[in-house]
BAROSE-667759 format. One record per residue (C-alpha): residue in one letter; x, y, z. Coordinates in steps of 0.2 Angstrom, whole numbers. Each point is the difference from the previous one (the first is absolute). Last residue first. Example, Ala and Ser with C-alpha at 12.3 -4.5 7.8 and 13.67 -1.06 7.14 Angstrom:
['S', [68, -5, 36]]
['A', [-6, -17, 3]]
//
This chain:
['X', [-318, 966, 470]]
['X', [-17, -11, -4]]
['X', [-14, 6, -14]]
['X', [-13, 15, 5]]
['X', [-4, 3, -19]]
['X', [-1, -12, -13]]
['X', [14, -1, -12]]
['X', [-2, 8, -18]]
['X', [1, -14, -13]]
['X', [16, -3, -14]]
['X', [-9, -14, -8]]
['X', [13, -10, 3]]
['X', [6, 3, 16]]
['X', [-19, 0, 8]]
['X', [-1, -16, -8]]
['X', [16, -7, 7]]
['X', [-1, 6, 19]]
['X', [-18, -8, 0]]
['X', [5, -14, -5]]
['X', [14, -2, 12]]
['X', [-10, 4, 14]]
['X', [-16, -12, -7]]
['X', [15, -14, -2]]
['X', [8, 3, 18]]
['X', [-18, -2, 4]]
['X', [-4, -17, -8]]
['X', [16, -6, 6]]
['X', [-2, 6, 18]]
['X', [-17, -9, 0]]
['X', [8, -15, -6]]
['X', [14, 1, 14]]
['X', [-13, 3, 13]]
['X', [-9, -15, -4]]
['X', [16, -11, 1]]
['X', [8, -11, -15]]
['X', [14, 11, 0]]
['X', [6, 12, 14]]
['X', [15, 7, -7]]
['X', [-3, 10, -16]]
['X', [-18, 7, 5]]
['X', [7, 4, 16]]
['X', [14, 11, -5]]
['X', [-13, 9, -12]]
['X', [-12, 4, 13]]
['X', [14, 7, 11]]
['X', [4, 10, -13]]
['X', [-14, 7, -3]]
['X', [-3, 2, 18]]
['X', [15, 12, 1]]
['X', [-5, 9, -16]]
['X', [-17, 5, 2]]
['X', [-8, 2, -16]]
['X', [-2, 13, -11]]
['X', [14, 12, -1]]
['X', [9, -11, -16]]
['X', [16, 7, 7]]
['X', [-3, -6, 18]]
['X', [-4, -17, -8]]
['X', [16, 0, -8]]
['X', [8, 4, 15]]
['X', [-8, -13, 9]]
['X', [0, -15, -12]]
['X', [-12, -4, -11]]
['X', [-2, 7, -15]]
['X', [18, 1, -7]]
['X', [4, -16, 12]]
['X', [-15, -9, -8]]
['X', [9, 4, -17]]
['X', [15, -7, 2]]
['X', [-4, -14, 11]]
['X', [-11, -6, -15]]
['X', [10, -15, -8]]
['X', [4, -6, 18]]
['X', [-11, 10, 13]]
['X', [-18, 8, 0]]
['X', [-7, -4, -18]]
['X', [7, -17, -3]]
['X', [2, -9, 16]]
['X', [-12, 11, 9]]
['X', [-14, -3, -12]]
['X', [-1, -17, -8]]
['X', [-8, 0, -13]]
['X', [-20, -4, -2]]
['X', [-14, -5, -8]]
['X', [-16, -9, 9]]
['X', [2, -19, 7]]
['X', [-17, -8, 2]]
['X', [2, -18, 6]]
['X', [-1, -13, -16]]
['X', [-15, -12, -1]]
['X', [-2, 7, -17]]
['X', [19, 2, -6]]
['X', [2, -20, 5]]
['X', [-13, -5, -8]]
['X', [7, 3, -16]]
['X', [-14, 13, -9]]
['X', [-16, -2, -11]]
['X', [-11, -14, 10]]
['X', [2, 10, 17]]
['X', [0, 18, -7]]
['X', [-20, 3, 1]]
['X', [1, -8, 19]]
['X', [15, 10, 5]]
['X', [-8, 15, -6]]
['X', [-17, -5, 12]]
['X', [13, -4, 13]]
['X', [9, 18, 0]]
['X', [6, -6, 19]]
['X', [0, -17, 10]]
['X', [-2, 2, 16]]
['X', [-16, -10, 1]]
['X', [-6, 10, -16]]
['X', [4, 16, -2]]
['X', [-8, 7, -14]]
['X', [-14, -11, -7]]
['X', [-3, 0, 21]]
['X', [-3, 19, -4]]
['X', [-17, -5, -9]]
['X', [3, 7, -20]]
['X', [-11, 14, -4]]
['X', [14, 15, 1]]
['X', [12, -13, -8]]
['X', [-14, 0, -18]]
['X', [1, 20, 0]]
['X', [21, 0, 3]]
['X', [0, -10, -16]]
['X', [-13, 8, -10]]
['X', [10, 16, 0]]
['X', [16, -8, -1]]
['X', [11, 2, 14]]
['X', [8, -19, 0]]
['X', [3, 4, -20]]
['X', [15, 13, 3]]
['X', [6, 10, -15]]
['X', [20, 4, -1]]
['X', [2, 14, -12]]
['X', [19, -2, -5]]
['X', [7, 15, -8]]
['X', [15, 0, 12]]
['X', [-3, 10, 13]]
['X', [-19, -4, -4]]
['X', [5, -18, 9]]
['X', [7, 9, 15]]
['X', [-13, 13, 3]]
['X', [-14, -10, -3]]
['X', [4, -16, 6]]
['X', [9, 6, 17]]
['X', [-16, 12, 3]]
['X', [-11, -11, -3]]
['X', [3, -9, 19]]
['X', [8, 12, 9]]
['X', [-13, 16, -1]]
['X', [-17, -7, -10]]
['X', [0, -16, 9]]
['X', [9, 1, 19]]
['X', [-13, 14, 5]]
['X', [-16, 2, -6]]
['X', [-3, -16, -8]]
['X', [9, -8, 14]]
['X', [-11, 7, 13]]
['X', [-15, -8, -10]]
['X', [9, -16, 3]]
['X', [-3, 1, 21]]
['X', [-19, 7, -3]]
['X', [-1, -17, -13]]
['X', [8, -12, 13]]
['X', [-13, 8, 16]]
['X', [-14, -3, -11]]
['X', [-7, 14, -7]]
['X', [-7, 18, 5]]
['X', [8, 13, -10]]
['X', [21, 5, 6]]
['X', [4, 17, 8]]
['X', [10, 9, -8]]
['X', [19, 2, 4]]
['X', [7, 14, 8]]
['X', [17, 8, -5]]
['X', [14, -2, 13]]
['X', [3, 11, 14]]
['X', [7, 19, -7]]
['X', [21, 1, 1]]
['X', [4, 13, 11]]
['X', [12, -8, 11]]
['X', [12, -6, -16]]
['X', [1, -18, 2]]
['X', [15, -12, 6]]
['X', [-6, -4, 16]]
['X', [-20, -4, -6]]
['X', [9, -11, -15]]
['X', [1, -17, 10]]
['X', [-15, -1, 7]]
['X', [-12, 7, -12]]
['X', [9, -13, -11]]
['X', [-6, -15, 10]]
['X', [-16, 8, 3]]
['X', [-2, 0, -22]]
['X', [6, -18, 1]]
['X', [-14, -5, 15]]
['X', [-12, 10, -8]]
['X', [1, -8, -17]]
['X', [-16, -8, 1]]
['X', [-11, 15, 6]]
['X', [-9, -1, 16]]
['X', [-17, 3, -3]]
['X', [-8, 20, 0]]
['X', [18, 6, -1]]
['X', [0, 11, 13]]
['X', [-12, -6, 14]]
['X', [8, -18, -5]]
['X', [16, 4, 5]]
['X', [-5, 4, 16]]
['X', [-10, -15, 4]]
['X', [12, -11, -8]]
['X', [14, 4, 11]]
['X', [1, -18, 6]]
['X', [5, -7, -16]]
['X', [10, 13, -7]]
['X', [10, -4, 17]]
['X', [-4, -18, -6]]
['X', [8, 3, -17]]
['X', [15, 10, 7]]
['X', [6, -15, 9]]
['X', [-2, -12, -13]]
['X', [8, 10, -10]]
['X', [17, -4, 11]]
['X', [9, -10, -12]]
['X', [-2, 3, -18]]
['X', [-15, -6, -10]]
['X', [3, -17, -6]]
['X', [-18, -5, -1]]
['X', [4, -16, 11]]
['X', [8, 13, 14]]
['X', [-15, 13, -2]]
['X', [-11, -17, 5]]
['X', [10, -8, 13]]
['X', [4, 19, 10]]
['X', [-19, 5, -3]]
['X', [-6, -18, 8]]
['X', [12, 1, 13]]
['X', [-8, 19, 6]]
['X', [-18, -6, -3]]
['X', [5, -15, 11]]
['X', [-12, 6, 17]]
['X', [-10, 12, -10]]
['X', [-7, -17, -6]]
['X', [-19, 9, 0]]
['X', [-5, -9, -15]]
['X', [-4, 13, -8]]
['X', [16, 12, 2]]
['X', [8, -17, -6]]
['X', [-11, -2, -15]]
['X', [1, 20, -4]]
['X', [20, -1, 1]]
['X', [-1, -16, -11]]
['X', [-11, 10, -14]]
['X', [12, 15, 1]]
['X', [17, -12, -1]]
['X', [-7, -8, -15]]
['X', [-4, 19, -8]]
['X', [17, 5, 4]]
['X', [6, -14, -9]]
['X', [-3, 12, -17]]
['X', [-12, -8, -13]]
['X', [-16, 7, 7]]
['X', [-8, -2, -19]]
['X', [-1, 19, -7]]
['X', [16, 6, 9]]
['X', [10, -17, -2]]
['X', [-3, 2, -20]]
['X', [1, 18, -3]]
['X', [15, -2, -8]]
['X', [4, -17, -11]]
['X', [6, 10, -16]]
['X', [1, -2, -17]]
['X', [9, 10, -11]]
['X', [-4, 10, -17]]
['X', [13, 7, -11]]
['X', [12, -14, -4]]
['X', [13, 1, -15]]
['X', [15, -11, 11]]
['X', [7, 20, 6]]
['X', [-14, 3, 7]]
['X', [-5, -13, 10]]
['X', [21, -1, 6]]
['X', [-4, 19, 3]]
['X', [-16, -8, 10]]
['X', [10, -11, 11]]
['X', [14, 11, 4]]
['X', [-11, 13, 8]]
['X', [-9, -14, 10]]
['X', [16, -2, 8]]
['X', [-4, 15, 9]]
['X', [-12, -6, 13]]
['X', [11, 4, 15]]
['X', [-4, 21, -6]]
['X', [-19, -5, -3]]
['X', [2, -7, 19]]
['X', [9, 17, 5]]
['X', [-15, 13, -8]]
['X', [10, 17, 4]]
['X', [-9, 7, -17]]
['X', [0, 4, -17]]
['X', [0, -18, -3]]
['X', [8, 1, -17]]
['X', [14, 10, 6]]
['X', [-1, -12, 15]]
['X', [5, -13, -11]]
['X', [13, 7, -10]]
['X', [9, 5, 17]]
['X', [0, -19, 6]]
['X', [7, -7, -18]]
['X', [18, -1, 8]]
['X', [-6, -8, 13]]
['X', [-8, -11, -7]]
['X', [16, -4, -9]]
['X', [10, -1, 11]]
['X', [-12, -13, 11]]
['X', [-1, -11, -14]]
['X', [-15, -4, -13]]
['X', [0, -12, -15]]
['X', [-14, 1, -13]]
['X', [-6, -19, -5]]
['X', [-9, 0, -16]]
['X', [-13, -12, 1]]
['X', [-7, -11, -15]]
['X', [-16, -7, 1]]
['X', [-4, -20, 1]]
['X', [-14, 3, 14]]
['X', [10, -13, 10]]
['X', [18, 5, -4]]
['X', [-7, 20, 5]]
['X', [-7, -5, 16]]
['X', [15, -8, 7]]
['X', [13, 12, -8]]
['X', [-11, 12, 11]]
['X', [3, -13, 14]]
['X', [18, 0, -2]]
['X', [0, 19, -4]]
['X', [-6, 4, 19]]
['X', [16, 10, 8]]
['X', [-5, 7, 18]]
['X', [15, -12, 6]]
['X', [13, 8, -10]]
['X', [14, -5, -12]]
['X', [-5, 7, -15]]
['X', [-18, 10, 3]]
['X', [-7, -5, -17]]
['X', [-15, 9, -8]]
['X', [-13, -8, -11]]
['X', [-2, 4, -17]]
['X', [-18, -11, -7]]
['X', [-2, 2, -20]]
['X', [-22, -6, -4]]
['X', [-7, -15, -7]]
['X', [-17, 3, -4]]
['X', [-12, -14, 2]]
['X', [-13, 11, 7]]
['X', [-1, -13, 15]]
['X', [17, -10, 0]]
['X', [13, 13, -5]]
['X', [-10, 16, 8]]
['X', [-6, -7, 13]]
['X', [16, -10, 4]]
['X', [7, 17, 0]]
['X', [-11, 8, 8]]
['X', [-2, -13, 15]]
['X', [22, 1, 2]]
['X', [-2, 18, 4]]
['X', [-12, -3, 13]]
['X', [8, -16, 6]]
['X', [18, 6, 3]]
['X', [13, -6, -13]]
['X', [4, 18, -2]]
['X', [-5, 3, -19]]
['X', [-2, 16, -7]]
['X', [-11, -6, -14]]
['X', [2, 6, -18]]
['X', [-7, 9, -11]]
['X', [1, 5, -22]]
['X', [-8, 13, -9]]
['X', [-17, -1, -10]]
['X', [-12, -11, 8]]
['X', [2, 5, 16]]
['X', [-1, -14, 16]]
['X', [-9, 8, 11]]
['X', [-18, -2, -5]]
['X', [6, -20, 1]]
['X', [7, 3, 20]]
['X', [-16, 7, 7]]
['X', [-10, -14, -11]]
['X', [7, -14, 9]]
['X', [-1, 8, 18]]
['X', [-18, 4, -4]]
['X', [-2, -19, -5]]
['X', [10, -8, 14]]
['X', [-9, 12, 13]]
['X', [-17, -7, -7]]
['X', [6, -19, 3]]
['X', [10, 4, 14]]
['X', [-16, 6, 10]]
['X', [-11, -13, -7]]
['X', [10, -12, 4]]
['X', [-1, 5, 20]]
['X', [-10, 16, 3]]
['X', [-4, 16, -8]]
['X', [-11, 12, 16]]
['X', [-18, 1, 2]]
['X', [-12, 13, -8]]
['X', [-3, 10, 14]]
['X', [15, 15, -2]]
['X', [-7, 4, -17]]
['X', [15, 10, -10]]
['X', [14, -5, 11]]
['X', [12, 12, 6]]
['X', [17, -7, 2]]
['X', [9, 17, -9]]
['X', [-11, 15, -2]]
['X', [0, 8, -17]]
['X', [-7, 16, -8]]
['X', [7, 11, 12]]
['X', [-4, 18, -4]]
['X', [8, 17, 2]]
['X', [-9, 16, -5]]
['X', [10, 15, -5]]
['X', [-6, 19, -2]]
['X', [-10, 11, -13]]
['X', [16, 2, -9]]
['X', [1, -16, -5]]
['X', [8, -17, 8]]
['X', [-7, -18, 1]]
['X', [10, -12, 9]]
['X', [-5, -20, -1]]
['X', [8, -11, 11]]
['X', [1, -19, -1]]
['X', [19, 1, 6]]
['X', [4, 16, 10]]
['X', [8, 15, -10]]
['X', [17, 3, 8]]
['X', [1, 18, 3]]
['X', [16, 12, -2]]
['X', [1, 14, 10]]
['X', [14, -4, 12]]
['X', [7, -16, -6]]
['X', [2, -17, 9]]
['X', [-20, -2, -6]]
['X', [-15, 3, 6]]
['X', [-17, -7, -6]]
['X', [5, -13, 2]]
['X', [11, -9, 14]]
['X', [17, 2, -1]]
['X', [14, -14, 2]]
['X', [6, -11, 14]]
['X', [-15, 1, 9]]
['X', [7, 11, 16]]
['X', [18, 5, -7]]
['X', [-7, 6, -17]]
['X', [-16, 5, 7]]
['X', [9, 13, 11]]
['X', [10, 4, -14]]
['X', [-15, 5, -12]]
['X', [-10, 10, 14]]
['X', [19, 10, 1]]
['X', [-5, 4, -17]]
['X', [17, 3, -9]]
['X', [6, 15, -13]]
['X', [-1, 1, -19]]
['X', [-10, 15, -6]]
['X', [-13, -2, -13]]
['X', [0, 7, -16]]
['X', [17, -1, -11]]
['X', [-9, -15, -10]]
['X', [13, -12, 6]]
['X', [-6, -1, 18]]
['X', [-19, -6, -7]]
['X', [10, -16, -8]]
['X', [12, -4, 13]]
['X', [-18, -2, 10]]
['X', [-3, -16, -13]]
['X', [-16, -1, -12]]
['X', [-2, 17, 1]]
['X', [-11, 15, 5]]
['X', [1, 18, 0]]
['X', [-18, 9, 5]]
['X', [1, 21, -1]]
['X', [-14, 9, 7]]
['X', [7, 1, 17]]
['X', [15, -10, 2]]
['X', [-5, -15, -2]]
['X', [15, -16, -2]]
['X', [-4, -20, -7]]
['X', [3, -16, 3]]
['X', [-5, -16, -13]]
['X', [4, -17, 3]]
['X', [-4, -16, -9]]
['X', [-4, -15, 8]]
['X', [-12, 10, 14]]
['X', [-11, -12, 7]]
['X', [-17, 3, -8]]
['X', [10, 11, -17]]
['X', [6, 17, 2]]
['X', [-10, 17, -4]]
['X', [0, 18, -5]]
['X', [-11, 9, -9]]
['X', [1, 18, -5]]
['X', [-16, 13, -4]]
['X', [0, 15, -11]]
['X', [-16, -5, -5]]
['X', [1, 0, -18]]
['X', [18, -3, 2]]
['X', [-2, -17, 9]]
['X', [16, -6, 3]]
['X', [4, -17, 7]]
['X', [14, -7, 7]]
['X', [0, -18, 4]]
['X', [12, -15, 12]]
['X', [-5, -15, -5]]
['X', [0, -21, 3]]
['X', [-17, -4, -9]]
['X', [-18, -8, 0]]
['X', [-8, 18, -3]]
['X', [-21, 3, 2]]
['X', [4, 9, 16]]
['X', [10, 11, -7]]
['X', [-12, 9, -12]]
['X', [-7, 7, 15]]
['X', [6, 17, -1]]
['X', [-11, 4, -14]]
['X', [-10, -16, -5]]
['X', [-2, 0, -20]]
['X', [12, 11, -7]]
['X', [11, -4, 14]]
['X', [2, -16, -7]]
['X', [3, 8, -17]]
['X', [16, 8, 8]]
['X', [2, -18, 8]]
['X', [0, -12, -16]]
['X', [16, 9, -8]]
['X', [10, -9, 12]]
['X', [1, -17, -7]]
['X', [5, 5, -16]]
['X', [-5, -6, -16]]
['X', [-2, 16, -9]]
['X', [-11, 14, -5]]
['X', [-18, -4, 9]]
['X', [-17, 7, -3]]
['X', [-13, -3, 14]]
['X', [-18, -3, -6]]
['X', [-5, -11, 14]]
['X', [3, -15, -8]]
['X', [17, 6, -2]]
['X', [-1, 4, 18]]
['X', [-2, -18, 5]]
['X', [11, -8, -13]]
['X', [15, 12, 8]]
['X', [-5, -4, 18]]
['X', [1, -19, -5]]
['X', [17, 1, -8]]
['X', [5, 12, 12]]
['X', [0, -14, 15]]
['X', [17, 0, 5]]
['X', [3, 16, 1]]
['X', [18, 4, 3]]
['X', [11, 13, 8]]
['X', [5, 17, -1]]
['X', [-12, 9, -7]]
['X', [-1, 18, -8]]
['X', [-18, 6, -4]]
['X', [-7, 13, -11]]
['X', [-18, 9, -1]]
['X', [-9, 13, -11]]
['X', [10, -7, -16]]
['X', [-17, -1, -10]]
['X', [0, -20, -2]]
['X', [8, -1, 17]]
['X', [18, -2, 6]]
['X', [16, -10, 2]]
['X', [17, 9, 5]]
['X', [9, -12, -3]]
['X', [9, -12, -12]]
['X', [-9, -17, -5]]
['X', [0, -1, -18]]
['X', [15, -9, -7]]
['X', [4, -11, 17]]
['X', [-21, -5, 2]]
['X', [5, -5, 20]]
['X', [16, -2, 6]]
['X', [11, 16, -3]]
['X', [8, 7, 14]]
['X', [-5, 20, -3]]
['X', [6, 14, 8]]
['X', [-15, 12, 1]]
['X', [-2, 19, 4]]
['X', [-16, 10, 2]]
['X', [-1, 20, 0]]
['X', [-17, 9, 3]]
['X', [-3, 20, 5]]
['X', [1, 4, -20]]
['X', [-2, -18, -7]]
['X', [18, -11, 0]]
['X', [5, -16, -4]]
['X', [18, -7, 1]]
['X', [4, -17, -7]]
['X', [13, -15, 1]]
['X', [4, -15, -7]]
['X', [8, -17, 4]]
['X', [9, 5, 14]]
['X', [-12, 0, 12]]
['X', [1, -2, 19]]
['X', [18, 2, 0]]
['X', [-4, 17, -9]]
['X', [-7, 7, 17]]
['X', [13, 14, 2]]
['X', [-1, 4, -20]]
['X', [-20, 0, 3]]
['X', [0, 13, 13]]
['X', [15, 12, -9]]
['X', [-11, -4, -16]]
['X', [-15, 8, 9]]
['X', [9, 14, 9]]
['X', [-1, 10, -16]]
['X', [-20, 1, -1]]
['X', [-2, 14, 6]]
['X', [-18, -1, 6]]
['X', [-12, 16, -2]]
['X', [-11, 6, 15]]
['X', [-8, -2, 15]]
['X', [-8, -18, -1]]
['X', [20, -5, -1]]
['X', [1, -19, -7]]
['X', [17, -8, -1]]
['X', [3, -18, -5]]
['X', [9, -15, 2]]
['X', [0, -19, -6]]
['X', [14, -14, 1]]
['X', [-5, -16, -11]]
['X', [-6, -17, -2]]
//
């Protein structure tokens, strides 16, 4: 909806001349309008993407008496109520706009005004009675927010490019942020790829004033509110998922500016749209993209969906060239070496088409395989337990090599899963349960310990997950991992690159509430995944997308990025002396990496070496572009 900053120094007077600096930088967020507030030792500024109440819907908001102001970035989806509530209450309002609901929120409940919000947001509030800010992001973390202290003085922003605009804050690399880089394959909140800069962690509210800062989670993800009541099963499970699924994509749809559906012909995109087209009966503009010529390409069954549904689909074509060509704009927007965002940037093309057809919101299908065990991971975790069961030590090895083979995971996982396997002890002891992308996040350990700086700190920890079922503990992983840091991300940043505000139904407030009562065998289901979704999309889709395998976005890497269209600029990243120039990495082993990426296709080794060669390159790029100081203690 929009890009937000602010400035607050408890210390003294704001200058409030770094504002429109922060807000030019984040314009891509809003072009619609923009404002710069400012109160003595407060300054707000807001890009706007107009969605909701277009003539009256600027920001900042406030009170009746001007006391407190909010910026947003995001949507409440259930401000009508809020708004009838507090009017009862004797709250005065001055527009339309979704926002305004919160300052008189606070009015009411303080800090805990969020809890009573149904919404994707990211808020600044400023209480200047109190001389008290409030910062907080939505359960899962749809919008992001990051901020900078130094001292008395806070600097926050919808996007980090947007706190190193204001003049403030030094530019220079967290060696915490690297590490996580080439552990996860991004960072893990609160830290960031930036010395100094903090990502704000999803369901989070932080309260700053000059007595001191409290931090407090208001959100845990697969807790249920009465663990003895038994858990949603059978039709009434997909019966009361089918009707919070329904409504999670009507509160999205806006009634003022037009959407449409990025279709990929997968089923959780495909759900909405039949949701939206068959359920709410409002038709909606699909784009899909088009890998010409490749296998990863899916438009024949996006032009599938779209035929049945009777929508139109833009189909947005994709090469090699260009994604390269489009790879520096996407890490601009990423602000960070994040290499499957990099591979993802196709979607770049997709919302400027969006744009440029008169759309402003997009649907999405994220969050979908997080929330329901979509990935085959979550196949192979349930046939692992059975065989550990059943004592069949014996074919345990031929079961992995079958199984990762019929998921089409590259030759030699199978390997590495059963060392995972029989490491479990120890990996539990950190992780609490063993995480499900610890065999991916090993394989990348693996590859990148040669090439790393020898001072680089282990990666960050991961909190431990509540009591639940051993499918739920796995998931929560993902909402602290995967979600909110490779997931969203993609939507956000490369949707708002081009005024699109993607919104994501699948993490509905009501939605993820519902899922944390369903029985995990609504779940996975005798090895079939997201069955409950496959049960509300049966009567709505071609059977054919339903009983489909689960395929999730990709390019190819090493043909595009790492040789062909990208030899170029792998070689400026990745080859010895250029890795020597770059001071970072090692350069032999860098090399080395890149060499096997490129000629050991199909192999486990050479998937790793592709992700890595990515991380290096991303790494290289970023730091380029936004001109960082290199850490300390790099190689010769």
């Amino acid at each position: 909806m929009c890009g937000i900053s602010g400035i607050i120094d408890f210390a003294g007077a704001v200058d409030p001349a770094p504002i429109s600096a922060m807000n030019h930088i984040q314009r891509h967020r809003g072009p619609d309008s923009a404002a710069v507030w400012h109160r003595r030792n407060a300054a707000f500024g807001f890009q706007r993407l107009a969605v909701v109440d277009l003539s009256h819907g600027d920001q900042p908001v406030t009170n009746e008496d001007d006391t407190v102001h909010v910026v947003c970035n995001g949507e409440i989806y259930n401000h009508r109520a809020l708004r009838r509530d507090l009017a009862a209450r004797g709250h005065r309002f001055r527009s339309r706009c979704d926002v305004e609901v919160i300052p008189h929120l606070y009015e009411e409940y303080g800090s805990g005004f969020v809890d009573h919000l149904d919404g994707d947001f990211a808020i600044a509030l400023w209480d200047s009675t109190r001389s008290r800010l409030l910062l907080t992001r939505d359960r899962v973390g749809v919008k992001p927010l990051f901020y900078h202290r130094d001292r008395d003085r806070i600097i926050f922003a919808s996007e980090i490019k947007g706190i190193f605009a204001s003049g403030l804050c030094e530019i220079g690399m967290d060696p915490q942020g690297l590490s996580d880089c080439l552990f996860y394959g991004h960072t893990i909140a609160p830290r960031t790829f930036w010395r100094g800069i903090t990502d704000l962690p999803p369901a989070t509210v932080l309260t700053i004033d000059p007595r001191g800062t409290t931090e407090r989670r208001y959100f845990t993800p697969f807790q249920r509110a009465d663990p003895d009541l038994p858990l949603l099963r059978g039709r009434a499970a997909v019966e009361r998922f089918t009707e919070v699924f329904t409504e999670a994509v009507r509160k999205r749809l806006p009634d003022e500016v037009r959407a449409g559906v990025a279709l990929s012909g997968g089923l959780d995109s495909s759900t909405i749209a039949a949701v939206a087209a068959r359920r709410c009966d409002t038709p909606l503009d699909t784009a899909s993209v088009r890998l010409r010529g490749e296998a990863l390409d899916e438009t024949p069954l996006s032009r599938l969906v779209a035929e049945s549904l009777g929508l139109p689909n833009t189909e947005v074509d994709m090469t090699g060239a260009r994604a390269v060509e489009l790879l520096p704009t996407s890490l601009w927007h990423f602000e960070s070496p994040f290499w499957y965002g990099a591979v993802a940037t196709p979607f770049l093309d997709l919302t400027a088409d969006m744009r440029a057809r008169g759309l402003t919101v997009g649907l999405s299908g994220d969050g979908s395989d997080e929330l329901l065990a979509g990935y085959d991971f979550y196949r192979l975790m349930k046939l692992s337990g059975t065989v550990e069961k059943l004592r069949l030590a014996a074919v345990r090895n031929a079961v992995w090599k079958g199984a990762t083979a019929w998921s089409g995971a590259p030759a030699g996982i199978d390997t590495l899963m059963a060392s995972v396997a029989d490491r479990r002890g120890e990996l539990s002891a950190r992780y609490g349960e063993v995480p499900p992308w610890i065999y991916l996040w090993s394989a990348l350990d693996d590859t990148t310990t040669p090439i790393r700086p020898g001072d680089l700190p282990a990666p960050s920890s991961l909190p431990t997950p509540p009591r639940h079922d051993t499918l739920r503990r796995q998931l929560h992983f993902e909402f602290y991992t995967r979600l909110p840091h490779w997931v969203l991300p993609i939507s956000d940043r490369l949707g708002m690159a081009n005024s699109i505000e993607v919104r994501v139904p699948y993490l509905d407030r009501d939605v993820i509430d519902v899922c944390t009562e369903l029985s995990p065998d609504m779940l996975v289901h005798h090895g079939t995944e997201k069955y409950v979704l496959k049960k509300t999309a049966a009567d709505i889709l071609p059977r054919s997308i339903v009983r489909r395998r689960k395929k999730p976005f990709m390019t190819p890497v090493a043909p595009w990025y790492l040789s062909g269209p990208g030899a170029d600029l792998a070689y400026d990243h990745l080859s010895a002396d250029a890795v020597r120039g770059h001071g970072i990495f090692d350069p032999v082993a860098t090399e080395r990496m890149w060499r096997t990426a490129t000629t050991e296709s199909g192999t486990l080794a050479a998937t790793a070496a592709e992700w890595s060669c990515m991380a290096v390159l991303s790494t290289h790029m970023v730091l380029d572009r936004f001109g960082a100081v290199k850490t300390a203690g790099a190689h010769a």
